[in-house]
N, CA, C and O atoms as a printed pandas DataFrame, in Angstrom:
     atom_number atom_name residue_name chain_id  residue_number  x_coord  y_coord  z_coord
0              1         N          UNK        A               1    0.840   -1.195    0.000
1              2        CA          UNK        A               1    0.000    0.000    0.000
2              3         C          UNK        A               1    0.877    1.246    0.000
3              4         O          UNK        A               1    1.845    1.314    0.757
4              5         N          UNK        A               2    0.570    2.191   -0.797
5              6        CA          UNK        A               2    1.438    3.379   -0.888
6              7         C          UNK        A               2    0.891    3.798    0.182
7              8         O          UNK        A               2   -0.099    3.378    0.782
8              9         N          UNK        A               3    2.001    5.166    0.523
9             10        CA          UNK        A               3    2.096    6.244    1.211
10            11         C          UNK        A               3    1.249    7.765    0.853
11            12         O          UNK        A               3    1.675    8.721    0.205
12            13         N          UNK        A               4    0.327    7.649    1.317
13            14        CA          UNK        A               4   -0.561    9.341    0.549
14            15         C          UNK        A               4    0.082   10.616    0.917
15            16         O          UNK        A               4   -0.476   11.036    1.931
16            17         N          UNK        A               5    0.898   11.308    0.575
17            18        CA          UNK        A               5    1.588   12.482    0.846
18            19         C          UNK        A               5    0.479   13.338    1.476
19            20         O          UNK        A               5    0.696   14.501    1.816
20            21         N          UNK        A               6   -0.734   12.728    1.626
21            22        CA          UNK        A               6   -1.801   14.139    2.068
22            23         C          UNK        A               6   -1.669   13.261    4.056
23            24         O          UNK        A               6   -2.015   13.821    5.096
24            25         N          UNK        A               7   -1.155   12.027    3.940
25            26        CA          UNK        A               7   -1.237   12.093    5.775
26            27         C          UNK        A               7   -0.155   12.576    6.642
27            28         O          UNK        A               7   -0.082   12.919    7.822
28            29         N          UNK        A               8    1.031   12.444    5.207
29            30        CA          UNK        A               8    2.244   13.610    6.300
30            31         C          UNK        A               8    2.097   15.070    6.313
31            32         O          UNK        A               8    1.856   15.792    5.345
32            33         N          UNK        A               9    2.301   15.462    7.729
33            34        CA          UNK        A               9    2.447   16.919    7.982
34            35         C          UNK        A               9    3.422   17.610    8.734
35            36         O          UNK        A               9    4.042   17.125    9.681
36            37         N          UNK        A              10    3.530   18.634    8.336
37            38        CA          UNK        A              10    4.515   19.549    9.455
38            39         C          UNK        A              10    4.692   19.068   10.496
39            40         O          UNK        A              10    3.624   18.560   10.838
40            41         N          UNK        A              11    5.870   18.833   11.663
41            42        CA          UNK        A              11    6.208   18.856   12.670
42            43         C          UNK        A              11    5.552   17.066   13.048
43            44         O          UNK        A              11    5.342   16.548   14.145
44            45         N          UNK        A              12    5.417   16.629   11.977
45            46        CA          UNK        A              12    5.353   14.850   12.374
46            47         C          UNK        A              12    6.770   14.131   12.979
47            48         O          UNK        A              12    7.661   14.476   12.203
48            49         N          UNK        A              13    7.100   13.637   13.596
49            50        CA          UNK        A              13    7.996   13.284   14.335
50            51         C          UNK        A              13    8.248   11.899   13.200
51            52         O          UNK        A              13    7.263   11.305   12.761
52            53         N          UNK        A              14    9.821   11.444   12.763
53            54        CA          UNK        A              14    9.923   10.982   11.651
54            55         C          UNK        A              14   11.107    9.610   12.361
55            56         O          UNK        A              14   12.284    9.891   12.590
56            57         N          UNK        A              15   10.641    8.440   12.577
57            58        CA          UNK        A              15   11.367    7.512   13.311
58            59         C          UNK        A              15   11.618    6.326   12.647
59            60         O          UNK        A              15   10.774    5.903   11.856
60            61         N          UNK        A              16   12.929    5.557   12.900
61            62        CA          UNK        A              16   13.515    4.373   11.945
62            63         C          UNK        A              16   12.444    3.120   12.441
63            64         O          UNK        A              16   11.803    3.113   13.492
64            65         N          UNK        A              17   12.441    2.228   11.539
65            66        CA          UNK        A              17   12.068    0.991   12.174
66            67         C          UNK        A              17   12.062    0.239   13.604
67            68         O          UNK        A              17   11.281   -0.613   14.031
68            69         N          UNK        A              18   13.257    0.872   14.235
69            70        CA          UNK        A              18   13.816    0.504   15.752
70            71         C          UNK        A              18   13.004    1.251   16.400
71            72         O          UNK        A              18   12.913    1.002   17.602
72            73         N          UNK        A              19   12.144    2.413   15.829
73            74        CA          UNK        A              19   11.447    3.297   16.985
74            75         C          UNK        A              19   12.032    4.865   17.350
75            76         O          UNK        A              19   11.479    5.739   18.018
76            77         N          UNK        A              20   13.366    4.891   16.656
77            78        CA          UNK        A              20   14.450    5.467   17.023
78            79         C          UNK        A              20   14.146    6.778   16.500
79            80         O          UNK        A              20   13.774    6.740   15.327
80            81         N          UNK        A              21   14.192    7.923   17.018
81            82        CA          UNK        A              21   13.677    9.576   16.192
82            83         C          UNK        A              21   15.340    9.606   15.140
83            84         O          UNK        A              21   16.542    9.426   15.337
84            85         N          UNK        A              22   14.170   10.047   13.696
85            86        CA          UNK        A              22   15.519   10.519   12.826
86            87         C          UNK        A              22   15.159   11.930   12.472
87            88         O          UNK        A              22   15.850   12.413   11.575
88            89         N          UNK        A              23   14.197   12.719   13.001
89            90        CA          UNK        A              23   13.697   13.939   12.340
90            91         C          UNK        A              23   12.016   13.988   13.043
91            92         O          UNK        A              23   11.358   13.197   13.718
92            93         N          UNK        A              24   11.746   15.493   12.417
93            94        CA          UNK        A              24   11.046   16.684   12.488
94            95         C          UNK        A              24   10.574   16.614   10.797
95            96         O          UNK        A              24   11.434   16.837    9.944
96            97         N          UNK        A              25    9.380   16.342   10.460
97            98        CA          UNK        A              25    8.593   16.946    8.996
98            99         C          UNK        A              25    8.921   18.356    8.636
99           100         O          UNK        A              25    8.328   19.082    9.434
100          101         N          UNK        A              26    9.476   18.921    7.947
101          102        CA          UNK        A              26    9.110   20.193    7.951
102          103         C          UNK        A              26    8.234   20.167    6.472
103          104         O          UNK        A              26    7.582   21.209    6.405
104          105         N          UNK        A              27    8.026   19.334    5.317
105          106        CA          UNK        A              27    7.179   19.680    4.589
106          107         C          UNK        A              27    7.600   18.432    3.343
107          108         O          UNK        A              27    8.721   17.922    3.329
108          109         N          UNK        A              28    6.522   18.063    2.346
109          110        CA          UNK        A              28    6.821   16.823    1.466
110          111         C          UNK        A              28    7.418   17.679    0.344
111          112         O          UNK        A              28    6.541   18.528    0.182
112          113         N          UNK        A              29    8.070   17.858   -0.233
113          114        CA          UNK        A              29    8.635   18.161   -1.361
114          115         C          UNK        A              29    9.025   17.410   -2.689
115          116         O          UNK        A              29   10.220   17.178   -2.869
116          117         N          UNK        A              30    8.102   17.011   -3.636
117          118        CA          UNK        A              30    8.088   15.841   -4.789
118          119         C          UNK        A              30    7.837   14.750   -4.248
119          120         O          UNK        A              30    6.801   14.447   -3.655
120          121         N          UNK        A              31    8.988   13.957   -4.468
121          122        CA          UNK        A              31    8.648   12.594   -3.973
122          123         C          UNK        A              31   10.041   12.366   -2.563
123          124         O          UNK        A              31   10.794   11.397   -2.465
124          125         N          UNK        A              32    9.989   13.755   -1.533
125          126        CA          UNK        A              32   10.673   13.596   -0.502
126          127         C          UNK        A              32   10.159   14.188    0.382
127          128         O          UNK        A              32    9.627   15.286    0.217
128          129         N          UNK        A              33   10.228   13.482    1.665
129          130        CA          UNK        A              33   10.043   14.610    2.530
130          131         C          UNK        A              33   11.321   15.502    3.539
131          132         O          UNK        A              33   12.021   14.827    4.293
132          133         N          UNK        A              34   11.475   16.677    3.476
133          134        CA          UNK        A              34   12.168   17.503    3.877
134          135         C          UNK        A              34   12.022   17.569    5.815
135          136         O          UNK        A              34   11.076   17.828    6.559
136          137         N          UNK        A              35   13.279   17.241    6.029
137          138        CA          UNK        A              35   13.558   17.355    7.685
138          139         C          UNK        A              35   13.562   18.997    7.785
139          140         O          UNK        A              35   13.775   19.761    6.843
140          141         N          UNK        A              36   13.228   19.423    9.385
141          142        CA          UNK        A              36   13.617   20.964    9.779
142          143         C          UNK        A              36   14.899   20.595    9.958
143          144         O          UNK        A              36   15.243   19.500   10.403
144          145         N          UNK        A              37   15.608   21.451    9.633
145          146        CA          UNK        A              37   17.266   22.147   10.407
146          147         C          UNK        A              37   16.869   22.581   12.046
147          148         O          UNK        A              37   17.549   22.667   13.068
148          149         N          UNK        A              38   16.020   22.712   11.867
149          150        CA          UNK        A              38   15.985   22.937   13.766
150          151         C          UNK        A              38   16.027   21.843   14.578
151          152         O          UNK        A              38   16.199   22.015   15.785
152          153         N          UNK        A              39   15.904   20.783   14.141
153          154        CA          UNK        A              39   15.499   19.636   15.144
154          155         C          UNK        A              39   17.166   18.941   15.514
155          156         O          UNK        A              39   18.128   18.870   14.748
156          157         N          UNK        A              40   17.093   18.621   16.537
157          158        CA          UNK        A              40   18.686   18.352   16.978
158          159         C          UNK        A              40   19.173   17.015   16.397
159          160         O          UNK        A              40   20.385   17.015   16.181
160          161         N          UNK        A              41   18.547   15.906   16.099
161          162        CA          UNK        A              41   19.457   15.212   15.228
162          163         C          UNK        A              41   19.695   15.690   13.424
163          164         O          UNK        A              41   20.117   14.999   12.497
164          165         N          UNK        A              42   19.223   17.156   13.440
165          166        CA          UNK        A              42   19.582   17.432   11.976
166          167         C          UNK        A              42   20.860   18.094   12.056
167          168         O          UNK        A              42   21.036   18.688   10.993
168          169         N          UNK        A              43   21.981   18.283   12.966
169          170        CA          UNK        A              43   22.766   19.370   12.572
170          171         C          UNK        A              43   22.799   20.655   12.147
171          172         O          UNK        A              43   23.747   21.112   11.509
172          173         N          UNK        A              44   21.594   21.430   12.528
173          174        CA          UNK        A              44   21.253   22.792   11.506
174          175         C          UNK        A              44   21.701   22.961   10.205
175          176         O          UNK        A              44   22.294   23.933    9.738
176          177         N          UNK        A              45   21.081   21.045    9.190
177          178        CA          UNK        A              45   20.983   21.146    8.128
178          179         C          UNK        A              45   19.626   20.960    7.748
179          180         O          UNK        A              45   18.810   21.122    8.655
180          181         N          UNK        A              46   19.191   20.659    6.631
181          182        CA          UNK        A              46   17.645   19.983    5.623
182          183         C          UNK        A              46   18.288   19.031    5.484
183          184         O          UNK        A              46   19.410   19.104    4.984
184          185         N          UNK        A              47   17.730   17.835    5.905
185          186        CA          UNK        A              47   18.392   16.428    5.321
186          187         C          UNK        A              47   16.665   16.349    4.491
187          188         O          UNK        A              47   15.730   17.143    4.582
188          189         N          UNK        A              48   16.777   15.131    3.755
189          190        CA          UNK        A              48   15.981   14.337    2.626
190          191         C          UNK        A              48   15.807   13.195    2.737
191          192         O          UNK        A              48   16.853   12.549    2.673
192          193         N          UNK        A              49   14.434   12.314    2.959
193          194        CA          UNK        A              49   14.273   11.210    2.992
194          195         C          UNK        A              49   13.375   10.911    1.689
195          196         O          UNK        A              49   12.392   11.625    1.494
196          197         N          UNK        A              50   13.637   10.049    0.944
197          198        CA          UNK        A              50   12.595    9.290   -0.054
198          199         C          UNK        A              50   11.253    8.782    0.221
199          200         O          UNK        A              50   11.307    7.709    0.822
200          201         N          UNK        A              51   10.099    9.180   -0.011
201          202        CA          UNK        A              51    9.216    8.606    0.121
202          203         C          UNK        A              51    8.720    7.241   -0.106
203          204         O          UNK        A              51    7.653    6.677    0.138
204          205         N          UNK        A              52   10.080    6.807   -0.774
205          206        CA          UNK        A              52   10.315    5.019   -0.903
206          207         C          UNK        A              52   10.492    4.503    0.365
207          208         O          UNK        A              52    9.935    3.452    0.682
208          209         N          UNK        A              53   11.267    5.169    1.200
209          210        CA          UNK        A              53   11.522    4.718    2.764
210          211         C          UNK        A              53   10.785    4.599    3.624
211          212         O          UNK        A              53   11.165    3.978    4.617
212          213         N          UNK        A              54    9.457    5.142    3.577
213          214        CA          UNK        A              54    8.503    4.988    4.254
214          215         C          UNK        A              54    7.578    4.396    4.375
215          216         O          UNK        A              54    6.604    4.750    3.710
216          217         N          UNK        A              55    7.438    3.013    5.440
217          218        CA          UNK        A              55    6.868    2.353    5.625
218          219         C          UNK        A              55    5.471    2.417    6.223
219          220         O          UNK        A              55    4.790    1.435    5.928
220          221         N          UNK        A              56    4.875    3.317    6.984
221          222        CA          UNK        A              56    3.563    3.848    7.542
222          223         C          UNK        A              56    3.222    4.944    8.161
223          224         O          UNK        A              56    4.073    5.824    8.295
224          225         N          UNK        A              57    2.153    5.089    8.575
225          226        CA          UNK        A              57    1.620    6.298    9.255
226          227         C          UNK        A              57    1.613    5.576   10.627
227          228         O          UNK        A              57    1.325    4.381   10.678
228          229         N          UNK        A              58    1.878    6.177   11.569
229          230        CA          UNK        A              58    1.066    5.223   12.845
230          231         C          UNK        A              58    1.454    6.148   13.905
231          232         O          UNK        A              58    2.614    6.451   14.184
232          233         N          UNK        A              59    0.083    6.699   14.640
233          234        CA          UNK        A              59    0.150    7.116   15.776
234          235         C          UNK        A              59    0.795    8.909   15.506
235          236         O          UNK        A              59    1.136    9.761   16.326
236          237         N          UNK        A              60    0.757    8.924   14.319
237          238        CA          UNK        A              60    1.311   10.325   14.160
238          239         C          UNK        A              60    2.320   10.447   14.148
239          240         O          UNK        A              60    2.889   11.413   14.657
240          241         N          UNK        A              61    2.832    9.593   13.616
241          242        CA          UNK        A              61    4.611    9.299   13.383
242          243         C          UNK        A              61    4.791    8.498   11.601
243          244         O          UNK        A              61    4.161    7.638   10.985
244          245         N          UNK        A              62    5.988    9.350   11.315
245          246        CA          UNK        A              62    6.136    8.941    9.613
246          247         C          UNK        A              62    7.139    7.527   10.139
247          248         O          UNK        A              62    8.217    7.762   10.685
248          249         N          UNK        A              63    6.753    6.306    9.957
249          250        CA          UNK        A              63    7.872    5.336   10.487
250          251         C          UNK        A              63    8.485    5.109    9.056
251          252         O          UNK        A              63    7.875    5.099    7.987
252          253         N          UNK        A              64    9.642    4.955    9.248
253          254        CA          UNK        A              64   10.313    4.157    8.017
254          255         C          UNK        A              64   11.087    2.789    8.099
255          256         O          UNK        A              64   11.489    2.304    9.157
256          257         N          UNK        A              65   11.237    2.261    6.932
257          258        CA          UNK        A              65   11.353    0.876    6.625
258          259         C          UNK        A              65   12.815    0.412    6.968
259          260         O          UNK        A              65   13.112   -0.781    7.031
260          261         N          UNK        A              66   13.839    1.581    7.216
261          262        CA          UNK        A              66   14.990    1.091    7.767
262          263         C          UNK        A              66   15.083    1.995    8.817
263          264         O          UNK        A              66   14.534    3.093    8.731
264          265         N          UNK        A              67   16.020    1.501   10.272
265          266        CA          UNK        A              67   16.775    1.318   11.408
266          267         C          UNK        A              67   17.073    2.880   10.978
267          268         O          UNK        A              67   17.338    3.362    9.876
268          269         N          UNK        A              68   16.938    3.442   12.186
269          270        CA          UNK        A              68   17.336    5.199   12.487
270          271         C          UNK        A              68   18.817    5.494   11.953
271          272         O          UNK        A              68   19.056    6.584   11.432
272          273         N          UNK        A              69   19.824    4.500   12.088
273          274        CA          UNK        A              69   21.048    4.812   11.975
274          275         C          UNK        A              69   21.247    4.598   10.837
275          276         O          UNK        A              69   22.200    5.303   10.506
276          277         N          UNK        A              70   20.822    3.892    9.835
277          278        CA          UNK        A              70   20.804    3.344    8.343
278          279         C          UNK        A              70   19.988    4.643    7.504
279          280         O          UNK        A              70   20.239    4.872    6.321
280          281         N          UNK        A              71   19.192    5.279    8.132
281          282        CA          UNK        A              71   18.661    6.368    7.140
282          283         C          UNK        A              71   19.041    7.246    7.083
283          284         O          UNK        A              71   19.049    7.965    6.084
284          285         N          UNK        A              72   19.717    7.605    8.696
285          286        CA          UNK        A              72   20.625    9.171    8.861
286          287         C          UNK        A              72   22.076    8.836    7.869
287          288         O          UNK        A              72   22.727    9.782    7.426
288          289         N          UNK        A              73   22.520    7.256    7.565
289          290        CA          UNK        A              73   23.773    7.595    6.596
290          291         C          UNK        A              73   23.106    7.971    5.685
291          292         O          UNK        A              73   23.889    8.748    5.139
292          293         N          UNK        A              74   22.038    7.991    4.997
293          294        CA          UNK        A              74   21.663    8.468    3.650
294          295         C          UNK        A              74   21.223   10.187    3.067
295          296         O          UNK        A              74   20.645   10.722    2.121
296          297         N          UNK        A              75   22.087   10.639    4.611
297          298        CA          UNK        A              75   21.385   12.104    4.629
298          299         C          UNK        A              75   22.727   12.642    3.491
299          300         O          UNK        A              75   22.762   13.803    3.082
């Protein structure tokens, strides 16, 4: 089942498979969604996750399909 870009939103809390926080939503952009630079595991950068990586909605959290530490190498 795809992912509907209309259930992510701003300030969704964005966590690996382990449960683990990798980000802050700040907004979907094409087929990515864009981390805030404010949130402290971003480094006061924009990191980029693929909307391929994302495995569900649940509980108000964007979960994704790989381990917190496996997605932050892909920043």
């Amino acid at each position: 089942m795809a992912i509907s870009t209309s259930e992510i939103r701003e300030h969704m809390k964005v966590v690996g498979s382990d449960g683990q926080h990798v980000g802050t939503v700040d907004r979907v952009e094409g087929d990515r969604i864009k981390l805030t630079k404010s949130d402290p595991a971003a480094g006061g950068q924009h990191h980029y996750i693929d909307l391929s990586e994302v495995a569900k909605i649940k509980g108000g959290e964007v979960c994704l399909s790989a381990k917190a530490d496996e997605a932050k190498q892909r920043f």
